[in-house]
C-alpha angles and dihedrals in degrees: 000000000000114000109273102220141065105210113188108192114188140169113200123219103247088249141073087062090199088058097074087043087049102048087048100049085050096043081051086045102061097030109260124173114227103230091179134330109312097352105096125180139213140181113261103261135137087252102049100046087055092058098044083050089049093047092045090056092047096052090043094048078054094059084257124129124231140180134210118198126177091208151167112212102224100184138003101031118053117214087232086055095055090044089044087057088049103050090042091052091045089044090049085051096052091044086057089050088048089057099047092053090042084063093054107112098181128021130226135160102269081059097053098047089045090057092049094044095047094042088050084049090052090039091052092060094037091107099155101042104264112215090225102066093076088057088045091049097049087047092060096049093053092054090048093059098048081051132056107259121085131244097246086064097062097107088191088056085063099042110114116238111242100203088087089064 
């Protein structure tokens, strides 16, 4: 059985200052579970591996260093542990989409596309199944239908979820 996990360990030079601010936006980006500070792991999957590669080349064309590990964890850090930290990140980011689409008073459009958008981004990075997308994804049905825009037309309720790979 191949490893299970992706582990990107990097140091960043002190300066630029707008390195450490970008490696972090991206590792939030594509989902990535802190494991300590500036080690970050992944599941083992095509798409992941190409981000971790992406991110390893920036922080190195930067005079950073980066790892980049295929791994099992044996002891210290169970695999339901590491799963548990990314579906609580991901559920924490659809409650904060429900309750941005809880304050909208009126619905257009551009609602309406921001929400899918956001939910496809959140949906994209849910590699472990997060409990919180059905509720997301109901949430975004419903405001299409106190909108204009039809169902059919939400790009994020047609975005495969990843944690079955």
């Amino acid at each position: 059985m191949p490893p299970r996990w992706l582990v990107l360990i990097h140091h960043l030079p002190p300066k630029p200052d707008y390195l450490r601010v970008k490696v972090r936006r991206k590792l939030q980006r594509i989902g990535a579970v802190a494991l300590k500070n500036s080690v970050y792991v992944l599941p083992r999957i095509d798409e992941a591996l190409e981000d971790f590669q992406w991110l390893r080349r920036e922080i190195t064309a930067e005079g950073g260093e980066a790892m980049l590990l295929d791994s099992d964890f044996l002891e210290g850090v169970p695999n339901g542990v590491l799963e548990q930290m990314g579906r609580e990140e991901r559920d924490r980011e659809y409650r904060e989409l429900l309750d941005s689409v809880n304050s909208l008073t009126s619905v257009s459009d551009a609602d309406i596309a921001r929400v899918s958008r956001q939910l496809a981004e959140i949906v994209r990075r849910d590699h472990f199944g997060a409990a919180g997308r059905d509720a997301a994804e109901f949430a975004l049905r419903a405001l299409s239908q106190r909108g204009s825009q039809p169902v059919s037309s939400c790009i994020a309720c047609t975005v495969p979820n990843r944690s079955s790979h």
